[in-house]
C-alpha positions as CSV (number, residue, x, y, z in Angstrom):
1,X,90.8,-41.3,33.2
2,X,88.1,-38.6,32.3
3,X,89.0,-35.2,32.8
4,X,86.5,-32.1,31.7
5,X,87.5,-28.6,31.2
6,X,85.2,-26.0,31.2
7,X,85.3,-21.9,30.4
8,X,87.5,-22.5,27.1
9,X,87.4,-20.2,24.2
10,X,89.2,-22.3,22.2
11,X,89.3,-20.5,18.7
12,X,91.7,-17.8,20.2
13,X,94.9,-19.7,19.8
14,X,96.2,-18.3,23.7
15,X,93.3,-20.3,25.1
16,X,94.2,-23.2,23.5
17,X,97.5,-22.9,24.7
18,X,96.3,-23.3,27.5
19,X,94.4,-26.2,27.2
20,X,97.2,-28.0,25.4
21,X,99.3,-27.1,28.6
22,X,97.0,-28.4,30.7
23,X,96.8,-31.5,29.0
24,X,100.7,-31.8,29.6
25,X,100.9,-31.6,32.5
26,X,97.5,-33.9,33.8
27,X,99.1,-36.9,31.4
28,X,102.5,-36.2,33.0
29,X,100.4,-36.7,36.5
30,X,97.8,-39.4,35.6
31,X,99.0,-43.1,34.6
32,X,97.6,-44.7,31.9
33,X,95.0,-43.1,28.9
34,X,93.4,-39.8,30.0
35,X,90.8,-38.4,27.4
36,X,89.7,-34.5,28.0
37,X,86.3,-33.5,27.3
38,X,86.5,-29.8,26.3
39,X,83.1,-27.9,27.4
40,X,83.9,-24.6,25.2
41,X,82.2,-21.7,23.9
42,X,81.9,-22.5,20.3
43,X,82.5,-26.3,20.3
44,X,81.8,-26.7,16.6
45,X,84.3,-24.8,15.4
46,X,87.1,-25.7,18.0
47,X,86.6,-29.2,16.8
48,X,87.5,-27.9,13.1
49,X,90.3,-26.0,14.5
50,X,91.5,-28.7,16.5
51,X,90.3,-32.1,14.8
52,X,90.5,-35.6,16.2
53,X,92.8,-37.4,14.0
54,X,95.5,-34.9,15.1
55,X,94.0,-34.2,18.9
56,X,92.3,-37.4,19.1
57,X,92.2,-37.4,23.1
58,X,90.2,-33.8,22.5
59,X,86.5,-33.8,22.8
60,X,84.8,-30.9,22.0
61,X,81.5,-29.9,23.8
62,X,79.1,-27.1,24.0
63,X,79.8,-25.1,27.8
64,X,76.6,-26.0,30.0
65,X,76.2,-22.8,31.5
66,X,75.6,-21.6,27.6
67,X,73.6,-24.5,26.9
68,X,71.0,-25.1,29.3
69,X,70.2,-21.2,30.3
70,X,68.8,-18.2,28.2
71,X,70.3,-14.8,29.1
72,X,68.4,-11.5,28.7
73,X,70.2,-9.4,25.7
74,X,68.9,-6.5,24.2
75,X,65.3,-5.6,24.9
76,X,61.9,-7.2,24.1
77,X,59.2,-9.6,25.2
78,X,61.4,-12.8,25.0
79,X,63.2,-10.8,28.1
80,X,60.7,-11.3,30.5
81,X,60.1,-15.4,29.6
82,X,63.6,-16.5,30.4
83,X,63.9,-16.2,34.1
84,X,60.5,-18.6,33.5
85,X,62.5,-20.4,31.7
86,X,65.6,-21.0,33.7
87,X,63.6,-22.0,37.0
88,X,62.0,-25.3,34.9
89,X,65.2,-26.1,34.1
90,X,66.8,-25.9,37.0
91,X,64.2,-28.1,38.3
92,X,65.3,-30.4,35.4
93,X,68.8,-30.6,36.9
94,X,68.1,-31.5,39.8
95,X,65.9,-34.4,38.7
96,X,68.7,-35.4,36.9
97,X,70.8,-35.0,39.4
98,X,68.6,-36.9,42.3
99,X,66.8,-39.0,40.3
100,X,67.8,-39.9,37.1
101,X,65.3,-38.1,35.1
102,X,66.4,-36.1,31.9
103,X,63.5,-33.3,31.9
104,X,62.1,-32.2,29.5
105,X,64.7,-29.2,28.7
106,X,67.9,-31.2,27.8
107,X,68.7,-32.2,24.1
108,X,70.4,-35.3,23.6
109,X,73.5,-33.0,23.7
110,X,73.1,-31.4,26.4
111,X,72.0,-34.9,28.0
112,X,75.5,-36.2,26.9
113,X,77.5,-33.0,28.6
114,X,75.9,-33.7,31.8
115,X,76.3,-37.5,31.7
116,X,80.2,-36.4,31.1
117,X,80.7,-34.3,34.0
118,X,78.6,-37.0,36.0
119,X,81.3,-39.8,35.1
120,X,84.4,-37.3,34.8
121,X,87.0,-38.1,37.3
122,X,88.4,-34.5,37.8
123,X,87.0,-31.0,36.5
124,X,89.2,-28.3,35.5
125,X,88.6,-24.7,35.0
126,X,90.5,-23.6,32.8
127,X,93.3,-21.1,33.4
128,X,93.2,-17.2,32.3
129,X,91.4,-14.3,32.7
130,X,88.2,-14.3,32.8
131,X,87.2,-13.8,36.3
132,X,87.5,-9.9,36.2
133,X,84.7,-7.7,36.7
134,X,85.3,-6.2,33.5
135,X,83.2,-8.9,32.4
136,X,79.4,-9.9,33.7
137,X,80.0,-13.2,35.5
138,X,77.0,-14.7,35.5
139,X,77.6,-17.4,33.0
140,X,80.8,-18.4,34.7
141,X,78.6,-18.4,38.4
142,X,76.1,-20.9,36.7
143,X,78.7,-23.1,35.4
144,X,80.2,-23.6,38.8
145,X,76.2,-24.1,40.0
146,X,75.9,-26.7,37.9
147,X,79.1,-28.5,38.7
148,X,78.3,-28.4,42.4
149,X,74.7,-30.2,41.5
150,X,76.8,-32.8,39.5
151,X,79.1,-33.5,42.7
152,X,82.2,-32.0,41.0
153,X,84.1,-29.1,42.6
154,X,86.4,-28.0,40.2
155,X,90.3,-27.0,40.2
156,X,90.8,-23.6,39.3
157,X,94.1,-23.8,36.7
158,X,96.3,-21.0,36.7
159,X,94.4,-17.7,36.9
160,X,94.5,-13.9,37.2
161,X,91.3,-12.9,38.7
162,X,89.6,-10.5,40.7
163,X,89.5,-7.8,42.4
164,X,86.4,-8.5,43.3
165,X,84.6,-5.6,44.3
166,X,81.1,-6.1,44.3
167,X,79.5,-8.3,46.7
168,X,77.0,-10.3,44.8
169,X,80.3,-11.7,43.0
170,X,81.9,-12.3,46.5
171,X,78.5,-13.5,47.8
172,X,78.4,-16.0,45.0
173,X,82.3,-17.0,44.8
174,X,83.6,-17.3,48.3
175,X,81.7,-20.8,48.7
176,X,83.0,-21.7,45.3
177,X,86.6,-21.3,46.5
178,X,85.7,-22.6,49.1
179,X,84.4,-26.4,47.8
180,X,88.0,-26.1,45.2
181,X,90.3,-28.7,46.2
182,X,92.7,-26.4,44.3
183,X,93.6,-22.6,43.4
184,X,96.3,-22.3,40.6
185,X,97.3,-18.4,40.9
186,X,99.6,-16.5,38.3
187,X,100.9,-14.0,40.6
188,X,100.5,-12.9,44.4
189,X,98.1,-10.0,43.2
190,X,95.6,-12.1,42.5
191,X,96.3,-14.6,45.6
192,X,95.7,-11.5,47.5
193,X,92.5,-10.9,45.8
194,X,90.8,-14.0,47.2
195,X,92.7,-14.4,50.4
196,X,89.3,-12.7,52.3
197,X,87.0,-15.5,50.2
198,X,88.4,-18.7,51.1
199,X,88.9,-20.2,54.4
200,X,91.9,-22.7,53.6
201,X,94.4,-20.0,51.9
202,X,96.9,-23.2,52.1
203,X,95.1,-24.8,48.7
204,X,95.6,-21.4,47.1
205,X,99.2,-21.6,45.1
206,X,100.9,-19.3,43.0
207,X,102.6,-20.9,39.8
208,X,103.8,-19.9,36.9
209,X,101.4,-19.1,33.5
210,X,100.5,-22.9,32.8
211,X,101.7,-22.5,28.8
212,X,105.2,-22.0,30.4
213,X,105.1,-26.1,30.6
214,X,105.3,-26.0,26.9
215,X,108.4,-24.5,26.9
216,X,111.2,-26.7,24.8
217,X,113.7,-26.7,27.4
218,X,116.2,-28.3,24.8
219,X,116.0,-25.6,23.1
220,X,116.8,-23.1,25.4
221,X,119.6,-25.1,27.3
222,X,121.4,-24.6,24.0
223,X,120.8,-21.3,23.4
224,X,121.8,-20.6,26.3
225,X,125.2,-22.5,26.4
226,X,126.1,-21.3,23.7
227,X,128.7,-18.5,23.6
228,X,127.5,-16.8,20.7
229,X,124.2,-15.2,19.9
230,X,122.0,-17.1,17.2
231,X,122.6,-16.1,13.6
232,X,120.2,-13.5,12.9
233,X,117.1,-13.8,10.4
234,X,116.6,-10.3,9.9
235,X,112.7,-10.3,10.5
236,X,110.9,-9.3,13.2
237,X,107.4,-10.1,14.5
238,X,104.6,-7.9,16.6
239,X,101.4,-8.9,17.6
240,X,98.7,-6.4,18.3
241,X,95.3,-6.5,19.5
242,X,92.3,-4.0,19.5
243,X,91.7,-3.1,23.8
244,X,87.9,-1.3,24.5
245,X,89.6,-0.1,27.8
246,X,92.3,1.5,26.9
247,X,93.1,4.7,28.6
248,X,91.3,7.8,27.0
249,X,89.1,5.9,24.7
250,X,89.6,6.2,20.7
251,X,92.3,8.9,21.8
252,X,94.3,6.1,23.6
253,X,93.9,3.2,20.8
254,X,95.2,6.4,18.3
255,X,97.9,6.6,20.7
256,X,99.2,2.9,21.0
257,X,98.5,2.3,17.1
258,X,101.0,5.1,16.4
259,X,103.2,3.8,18.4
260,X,103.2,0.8,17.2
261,X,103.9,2.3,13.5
262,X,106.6,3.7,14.9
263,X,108.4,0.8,16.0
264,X,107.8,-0.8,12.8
265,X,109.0,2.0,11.2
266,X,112.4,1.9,13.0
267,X,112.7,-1.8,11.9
268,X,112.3,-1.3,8.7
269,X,114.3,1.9,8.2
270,X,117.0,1.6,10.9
271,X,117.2,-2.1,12.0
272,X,116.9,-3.5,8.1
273,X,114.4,-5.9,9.2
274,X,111.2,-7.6,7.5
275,X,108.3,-7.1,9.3
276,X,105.2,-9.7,10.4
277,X,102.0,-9.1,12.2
278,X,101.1,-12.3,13.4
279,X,99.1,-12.8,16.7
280,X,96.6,-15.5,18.3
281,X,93.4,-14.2,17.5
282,X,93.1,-14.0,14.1
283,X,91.9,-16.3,11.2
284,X,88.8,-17.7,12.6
285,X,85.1,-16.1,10.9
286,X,83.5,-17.3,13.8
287,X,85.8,-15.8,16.8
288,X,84.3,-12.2,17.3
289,X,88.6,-10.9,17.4
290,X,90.7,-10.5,14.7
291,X,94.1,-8.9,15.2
292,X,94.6,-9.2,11.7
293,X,92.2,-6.3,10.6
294,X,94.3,-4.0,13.6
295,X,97.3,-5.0,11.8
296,X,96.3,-4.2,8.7
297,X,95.1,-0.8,10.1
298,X,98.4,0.2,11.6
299,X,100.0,-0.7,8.0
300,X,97.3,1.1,6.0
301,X,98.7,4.0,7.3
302,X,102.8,4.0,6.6
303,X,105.2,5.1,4.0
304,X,104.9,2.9,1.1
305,X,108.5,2.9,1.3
306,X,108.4,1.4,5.3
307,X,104.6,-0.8,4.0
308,X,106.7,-2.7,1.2
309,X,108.7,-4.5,3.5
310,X,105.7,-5.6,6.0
311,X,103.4,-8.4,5.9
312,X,100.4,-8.9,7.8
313,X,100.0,-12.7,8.4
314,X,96.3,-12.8,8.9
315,X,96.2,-16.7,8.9
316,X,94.6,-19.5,11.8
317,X,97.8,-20.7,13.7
318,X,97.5,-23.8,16.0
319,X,99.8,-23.2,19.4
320,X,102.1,-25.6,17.9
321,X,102.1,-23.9,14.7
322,X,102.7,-20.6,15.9
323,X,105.4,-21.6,17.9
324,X,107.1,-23.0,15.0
325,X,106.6,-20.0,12.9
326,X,108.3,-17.3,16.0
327,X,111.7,-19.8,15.9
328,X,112.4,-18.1,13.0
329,X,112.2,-14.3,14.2
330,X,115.3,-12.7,15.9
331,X,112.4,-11.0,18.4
332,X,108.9,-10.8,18.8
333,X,106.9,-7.3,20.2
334,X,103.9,-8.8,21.9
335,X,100.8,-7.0,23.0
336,X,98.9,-10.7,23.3
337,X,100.6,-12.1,26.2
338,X,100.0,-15.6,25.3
339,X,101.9,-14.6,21.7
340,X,104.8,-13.4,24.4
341,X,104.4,-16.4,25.9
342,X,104.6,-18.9,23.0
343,X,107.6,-17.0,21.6
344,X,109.6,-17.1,25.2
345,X,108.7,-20.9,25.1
346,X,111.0,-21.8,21.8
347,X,113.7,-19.2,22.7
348,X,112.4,-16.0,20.9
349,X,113.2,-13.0,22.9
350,X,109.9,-10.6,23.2
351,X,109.6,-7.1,23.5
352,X,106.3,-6.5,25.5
353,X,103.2,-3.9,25.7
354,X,100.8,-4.9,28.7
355,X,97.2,-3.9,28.6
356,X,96.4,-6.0,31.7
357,X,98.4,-6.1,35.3
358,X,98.9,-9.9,34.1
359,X,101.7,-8.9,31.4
360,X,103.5,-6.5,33.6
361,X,103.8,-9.5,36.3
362,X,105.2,-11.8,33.4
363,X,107.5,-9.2,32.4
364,X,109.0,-8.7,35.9
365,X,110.0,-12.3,36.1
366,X,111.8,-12.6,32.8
367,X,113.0,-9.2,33.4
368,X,112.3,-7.1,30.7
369,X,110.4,-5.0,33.0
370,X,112.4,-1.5,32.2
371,X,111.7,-1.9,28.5
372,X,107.9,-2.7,28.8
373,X,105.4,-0.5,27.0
374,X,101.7,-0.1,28.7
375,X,99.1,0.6,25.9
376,X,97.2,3.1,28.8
377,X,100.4,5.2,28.4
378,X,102.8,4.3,25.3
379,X,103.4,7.5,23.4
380,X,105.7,7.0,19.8
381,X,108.7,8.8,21.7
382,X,108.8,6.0,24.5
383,X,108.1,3.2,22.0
384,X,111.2,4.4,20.1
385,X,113.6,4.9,23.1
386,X,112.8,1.2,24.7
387,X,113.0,0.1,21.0
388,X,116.6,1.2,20.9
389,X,117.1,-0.3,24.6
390,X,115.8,-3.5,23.9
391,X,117.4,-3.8,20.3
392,X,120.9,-2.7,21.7
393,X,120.8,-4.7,24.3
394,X,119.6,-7.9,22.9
395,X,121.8,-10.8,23.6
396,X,121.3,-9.6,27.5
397,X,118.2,-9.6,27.1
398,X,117.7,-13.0,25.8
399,X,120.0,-14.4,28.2
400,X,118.0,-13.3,31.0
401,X,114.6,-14.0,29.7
402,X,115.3,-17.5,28.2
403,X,117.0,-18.5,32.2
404,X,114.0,-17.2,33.6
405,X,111.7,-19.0,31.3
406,X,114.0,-22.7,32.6
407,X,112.2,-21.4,36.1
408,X,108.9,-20.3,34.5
409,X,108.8,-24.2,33.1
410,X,109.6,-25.2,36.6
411,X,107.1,-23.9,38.2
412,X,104.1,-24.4,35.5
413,X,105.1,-27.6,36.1
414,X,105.4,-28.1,39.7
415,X,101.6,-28.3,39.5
416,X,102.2,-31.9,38.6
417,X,103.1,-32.2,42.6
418,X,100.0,-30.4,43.0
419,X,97.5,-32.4,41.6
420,X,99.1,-35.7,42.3
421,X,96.7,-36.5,45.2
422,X,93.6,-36.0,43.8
423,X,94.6,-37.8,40.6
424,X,95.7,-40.8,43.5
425,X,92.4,-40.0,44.8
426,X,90.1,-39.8,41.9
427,X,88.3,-43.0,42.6
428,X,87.1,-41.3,45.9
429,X,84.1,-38.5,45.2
430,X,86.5,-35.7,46.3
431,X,83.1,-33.6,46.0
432,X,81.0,-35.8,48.3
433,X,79.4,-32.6,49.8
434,X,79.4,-30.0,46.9
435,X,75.8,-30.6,46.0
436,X,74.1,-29.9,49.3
437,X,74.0,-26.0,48.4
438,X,74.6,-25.9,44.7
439,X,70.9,-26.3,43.9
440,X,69.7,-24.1,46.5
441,X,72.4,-21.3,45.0
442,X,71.3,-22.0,41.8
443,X,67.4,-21.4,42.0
444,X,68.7,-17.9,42.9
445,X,68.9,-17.5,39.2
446,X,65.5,-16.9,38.2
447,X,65.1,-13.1,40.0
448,X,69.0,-12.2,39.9
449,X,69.7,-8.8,39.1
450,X,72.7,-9.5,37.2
451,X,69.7,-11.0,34.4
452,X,69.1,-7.4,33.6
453,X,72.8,-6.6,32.9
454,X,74.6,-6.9,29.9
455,X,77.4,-9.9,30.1
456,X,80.3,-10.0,28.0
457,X,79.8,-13.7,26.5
458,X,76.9,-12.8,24.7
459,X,74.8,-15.0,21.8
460,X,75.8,-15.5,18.4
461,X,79.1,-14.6,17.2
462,X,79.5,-11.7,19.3
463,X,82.0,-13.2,22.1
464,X,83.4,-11.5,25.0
465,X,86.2,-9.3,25.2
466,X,88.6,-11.2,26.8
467,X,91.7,-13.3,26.5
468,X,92.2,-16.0,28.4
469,X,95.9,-15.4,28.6
C-alpha cells in the first residue's frame, strides 16, 4: 500500500511525532507492506534526520505546493513574473493530469512527486497546527489544488485549526472539507470552527492528539499499579520555545523568560534537583527554530551558584530518542506541547505553559489544568506558587495524568476504526469527482491577492512560525 503525507515539517522533532504516529496507526489499519511517501518542507534534510536504513518505509520528498509554484517575497522585478509564471504551470498540471504530458515546468523530481500522489492509495494531511490564520495559507490552499487535480482528496489527521475569519480562506476551504472523506479534530473548539464549512459534520471526529498512540501503555499500567511512587532521579527537565505573539511583545517574552528562571531557580535551590533544557526544536542548522539558543538565554542570566547545576541540552533528538531521554526525569515543564506530549507518553509527569488554546485543551484532559501556566500571562510569582502545587502534589498528579493518557491512547487510536473503510476501499478511486473543480480553483492563483501578502513558510531557511503540535 502507498500512502503520501503532505504539510510535514519534519526537522522539528513534534512534527515528526506525528508522522511516526501516523504511521502507527495506518500499519495497524492496513494489511500487508505500507510504504509512506513524506512530501515535506525540507526533504533533504528530513532524510538525514530520519535515514532509510533505520526508517526504511520513509520516503522523503520535496512538498508540491513548494515545488512547482514561486511566491512573491520581499520586493523587486522578479515579483511581477511569478503570477506569469504560476499560470504556465498550472496549465502543465493539468496536461499532466488529462493527458499524460509532463510540461515543460516539472523536474524530474517534481515529475516523480506527482507520479507518487497519482499511484498513492490514500493521502494524508498531516495532523497539527498549521491551519491558523496566524499564518498566510496560501501554500497549504495550493497543495490541496493540486491534490484535487491528481484525483486525491485527502484525510485531514488530527488538527487544531481555524477560526477562520476571513472569507477568501473560507471561500477556498469549505469545498476542501467538503471533498475529505475524513476530519481528524483535537478538540471540539476546532470542530466548531468548521461546523459552518462542511456539509457532512458526521465525517468531522474529535480524537485525541495522534502522538498519544505512541504512548507505551506497559509502562504506564505499571506505574500505575504500583503502590509506591517511582524512585526519584533528582533531575528535572523544561522545554522552552521563543513565541512572536506573545502578549505585550518583547515585554511579554521578558516576562515568561523570568519566569521560567524562576522556576529553575526553585529547583535548583529548594527542590535539590539538576536541571535540563531539552525541547523539539533544536539541533538542526537548517530548521529556522532553535530552543536551544532561548535556553541558553534564560541561563545566561542566573546565579552562578543556581547556572552550575543546569545544562542546556542543545542536541537533535529523534521522537524515539527523546522519549527515552524524559524516562529518566522525575517531571518535565513543557512549553512545546509535543515535548509534553512525548514525556506523558513514557510516564513522565509534565508541568505545562500553553502559548496556544491547543495546550490548555490537553491540559484539561490529563488534568493539570489548575497548575497550567499561559506565557500571555505567567508572571515569576504565579510560576513559583503552581511550582510548589505541582511539586507537592506530585504522585496525584501523576496518577491522574498517566490514567488519562490510557484514554488519550484510546482515542488516538480509535482512528484505526476510522480509517478502516477507506483502507477496505482503497482499490476504489474514493476521489472519483475531486478533479472537476480543482483546476478551475486553481487558475485562481495567478491574480490572488493573498500573492501580495507575506506567508509564513517563506524560501530559504527562514520557515514559518509554527509547530505542528
Amino acid at each position: 500500500m502507498k500512502i503520501a503525507v503532505e504539510n510535514t515539517v519534519c526537522l522539528n522533532t513534534g512534527d515528526a511525532a506525528i508522522l511516526l504516529a501516523i504511521r502507527h496507526i495506518l500499519k495497524t489499519v492496513a494489511q500487508g507492506d505500507v510504504d509512506f511517501f513524506v512530501f515535506d518542507s525540507q526533504p533533504e534534510v528530513a532524510a538525514r534526520l530520519y535515514p532509510k536504513q533505520e526508517y526504511p518505509d520513509l520516503e522523503f520528498h520535496k512538498l508540491l505546493s513548494e515545488s512547482l509554484f514561486k511566491y512573491k517575497y520581499g520586493r523587486g522585478l522578479k515579483n511581477l513574473v511569478k503570477p506569469i509564471y504560476n499560470r504556465l504551470v498550472l496549465q502543465a498540471l493539468r496536461r499532466f493530469d488529462h493527458k499524460g504530458a509532463l510540461g515543460t515546468f516539472f523536474s524530474r523530481n517534481d515529475r516523480r512527486g506527482l507520479d507518487i500522489y497519482k499511484d498513492a492509495d490514500l493521502v494524508i494531511t498531516t495532523g497539527g497546527t498549521y491551519l491558523v490564520e496566524n499564518y498566510n495559507l496560501e501554500r497549504r490552499l495550493n497543495q490541496f489544488r493540486i491534490d484535487a487535480i491528481l484525483g486525491k482528496d485527502p484525510v485531514f489527521f488530527t488538527q487544531s485549526l481555524g477560526p477562520f475569519n476571513k472569507s477568501y480562506n473560507r471561500q477556498e476551504l469549505a469545498p476542501i472539507f467538503d471533498r475529505s472523506p475524513l476530519i481528524l479534530l483535537r478538540d471540539e473548539r476546532s470542530r466548531n470552527h468548521i461546523l459552518g464549512l462542511v456539509k457532512d459534520p458526521g465525517k468531522c471526529h474529535v480524537v485525541a492528539d495522534a502522538v498519544f498512540a505512541l504512548a507505551d501503555t506497559d509502562r504506564i499500567g505499571k506505574r500505575l499499579a504500583s503502590a509506591q511512587p517511582p524512585e526519584t532521579t533528582g533531575r528535572v527537565a523544561i522545554s522552552v520555545r521563543h513565541w512572536n505573539y506573545v502578549s505585550d511583545g518583547e515585554g511579554g517574552m521578558r516576562r515568561y523568560l523570568d519566569s521560567i528562571r524562576e522556576i529553575a531557580t526553585i529547583l535548583v535551590r529548594d527542590h535539590a534537583k539538576e536541571v535540563t533544557f531539552v525541547s523539539t526544536c533544536q539541533g538542526v542548522p537548517e530548521y529556522a527554530h532553535d530552543d536551544s539558543k532561548t535556553a541558553r538565554a534564560i541561563v545566561a542570566e542566573l546565579a552562578p551558584e543556581i547556572a552550575k547545576h543546569i545544562t542546556v541540552d542543545a542536541s537533535f533528538h529523534t521522537p524515539d530518542q527523546l522519549m527515552a531521554l524524559v524516562k529518566g526525569f522525575d517531571f518535565v515543564v513543557a512549553t512545546r506541547m509535543h515535548m509534553m506530549i512525548m514525556s506523558l507518553c513514557v510516564g513522565t509527569p509534565v508541568l505545562p505553559i500553553a502559548y496556544e488554546f491547543k495546550t490548555k485543551e490537553v491540559a484539561s484532559r490529563i488534568g493539570v489544568a489548575d497548575v497550567l501556566l499561559d506565557i500571555d500571562t505567567v508572571t515569576p510569582q504565579e510560576a513559583s506558587e503552581k511550582l510548589g502545587r505541582f511539586a507537592g502534589n506530585l504522585d496525584l498528579y501523576r496518577r491522574t495524568s498517566l490514567q488519562a493518557v490510557l484514554e488519550e491512547h484510546a482515542s488516538a487510536m480509535s482512528a484505526v476504526e476510522l480509517l478502516a473503510p477507506l483502507i477496505a476501499d482503497r482499490s476504489a478511486d474514493i476521489a472519483s469527482s475531486v478533479g472537476k473543480g480543482g483546476d478551475q480553483r486553481l487558475a485562481r492563483l495567478a491574480k490572488d491577492k493573498h500573492e501580495d501578502e507575506t506567508d509564513a513558510v517563506v524560501e530559504g531557511k527562514r520557515q514559518k512560525d509554527r509547530e505542528q503540535v
